[in-house]
N, C-alpha and C positions, 0 to 999 in steps of 0.2 A: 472256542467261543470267546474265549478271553483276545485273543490277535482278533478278532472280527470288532468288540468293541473297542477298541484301542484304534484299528484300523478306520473305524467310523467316525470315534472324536475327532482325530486327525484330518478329515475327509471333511467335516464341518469346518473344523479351526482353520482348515485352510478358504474354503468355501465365504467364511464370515469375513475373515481378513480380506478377500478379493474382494465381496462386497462392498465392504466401507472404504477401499479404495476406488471406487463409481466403477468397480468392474471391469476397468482396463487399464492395465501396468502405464505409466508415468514414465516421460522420458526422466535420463535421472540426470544430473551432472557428474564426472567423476568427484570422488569421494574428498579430494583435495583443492576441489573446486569453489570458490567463496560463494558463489550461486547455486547455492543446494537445493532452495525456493525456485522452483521456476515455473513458467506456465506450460498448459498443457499444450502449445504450439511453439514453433521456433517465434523467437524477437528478434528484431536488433537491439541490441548493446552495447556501447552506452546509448540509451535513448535519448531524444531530445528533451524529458521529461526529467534522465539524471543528469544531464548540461546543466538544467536550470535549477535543480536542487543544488548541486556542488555550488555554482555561481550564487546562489539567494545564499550559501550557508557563508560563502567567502564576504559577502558584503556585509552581513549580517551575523558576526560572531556570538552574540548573545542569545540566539536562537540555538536549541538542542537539536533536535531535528524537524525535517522537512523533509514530509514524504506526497508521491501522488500516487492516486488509486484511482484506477479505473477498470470499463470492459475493453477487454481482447476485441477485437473486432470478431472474430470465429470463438469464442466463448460467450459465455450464458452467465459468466459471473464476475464482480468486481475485483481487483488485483492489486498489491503493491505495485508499481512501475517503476517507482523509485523512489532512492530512499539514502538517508548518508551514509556513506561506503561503508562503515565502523557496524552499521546494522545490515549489512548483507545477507550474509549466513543465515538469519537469523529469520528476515523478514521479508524481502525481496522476493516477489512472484508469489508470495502466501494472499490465499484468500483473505480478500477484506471484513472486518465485522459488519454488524449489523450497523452501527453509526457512518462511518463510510460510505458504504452500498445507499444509503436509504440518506446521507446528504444530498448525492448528486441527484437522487430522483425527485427529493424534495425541494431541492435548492434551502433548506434552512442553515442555518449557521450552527452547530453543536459547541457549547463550550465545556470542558469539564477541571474544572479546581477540584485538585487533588489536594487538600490541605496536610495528608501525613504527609508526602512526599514532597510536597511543595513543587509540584509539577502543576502545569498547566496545559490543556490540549484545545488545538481550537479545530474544528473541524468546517471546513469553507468547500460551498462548490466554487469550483473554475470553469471559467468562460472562457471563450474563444474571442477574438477581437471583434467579430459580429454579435456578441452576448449569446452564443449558444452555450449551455451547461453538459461539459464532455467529462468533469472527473472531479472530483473531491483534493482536495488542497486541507494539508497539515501540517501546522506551524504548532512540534513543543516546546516550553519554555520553563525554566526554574523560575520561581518565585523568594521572597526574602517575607512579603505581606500579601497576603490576599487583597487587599485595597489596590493590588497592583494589576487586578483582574481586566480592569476596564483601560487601561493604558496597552497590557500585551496584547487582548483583541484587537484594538485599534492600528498595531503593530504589525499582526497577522496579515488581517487586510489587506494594507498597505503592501507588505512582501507577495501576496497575491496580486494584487493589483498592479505590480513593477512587469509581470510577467504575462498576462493575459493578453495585452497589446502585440505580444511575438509567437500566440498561437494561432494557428488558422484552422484546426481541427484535429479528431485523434488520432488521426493519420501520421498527421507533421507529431504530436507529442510522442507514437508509440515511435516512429521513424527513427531510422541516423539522423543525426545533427546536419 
């Protein structure tokens, strides 16, 4: 009786684990791979979306990161796409939060002043050069003052706005370069 219940947890535990991974095993990367995040379909990599992150980060050193999130064109939910190399591992192909996902369906701008940290998050939809809204654009930023709030948004923008003109849809953004 005792192997029958031991055999049963086990039969669950495994059962619960498959569930809350949506029920069907994940391609994986090998283990030594910096893109341990990934989606659940092949991409190309580097996208044209981490071109323009590496480039916005080269012009723009005082910027922390700069990430885009969007949908997979065969997925159902919002995605890192890219992000600065340094946050690979970590974040890349991870499901977006709730402020992400729900910028680009809103198109609102999210700001968040982080004052312990002295971090700054701005969260922006991105357009396409026709103004359509295909993904969510984030620009973080350290702070020295909080009075500095209304300067890095203006900043953000701006670094968004250098890059919109060279998208034509999320096609070309999820694409090779």
């Amino acid at each position: 009786m005792r192997g029958l219940k031991i055999g049963l947890v086990c039969a669950l535990s495994a059962a619960s684990v498959f569930a809350q991974q949506g029920g069907a095993p994940r391609n994986s990367q090998p283990a030594n791979s910096p893109l341990e995040n990934h989606a659940d379909t092949p991409q190309a990599f580097p996208n044209l979306a981490q071109v323009l992150a590496d480039q916005e980060l080269k012009r723009h050193p005082d910027v922390l990161v700069v990430a885009f999130h969007a949908q997979i064109p065969s997925e159902s939910i919002n995605r890192v796409v890219a992000i600065n190399q340094a946050q690979w591992g970590k974040f890349l192909w991870r499901p977006s939060d709730d402020i992400d996902t729900d910028t680009a369906k809103t198109q609102r701008t999210v700001v968040q002043v982080i004052p312990a940290t002295h971090r700054m998050e701005v969260h922006m939809p991105l357009h396409t050069r026709a103004g359509e809204t295909i993904a969510t654009f984030v620009c973080v930023w350290n702070f020295k003052d909080e009075e500095e709030a209304p300067n890095l948004m203006r900043k953000s923008q701006a670094i968004r706005d250098e890059i919109a003109p060279e998208i034509t849809d999320i096609s070309q953004l999820l694409g090779r370069p």
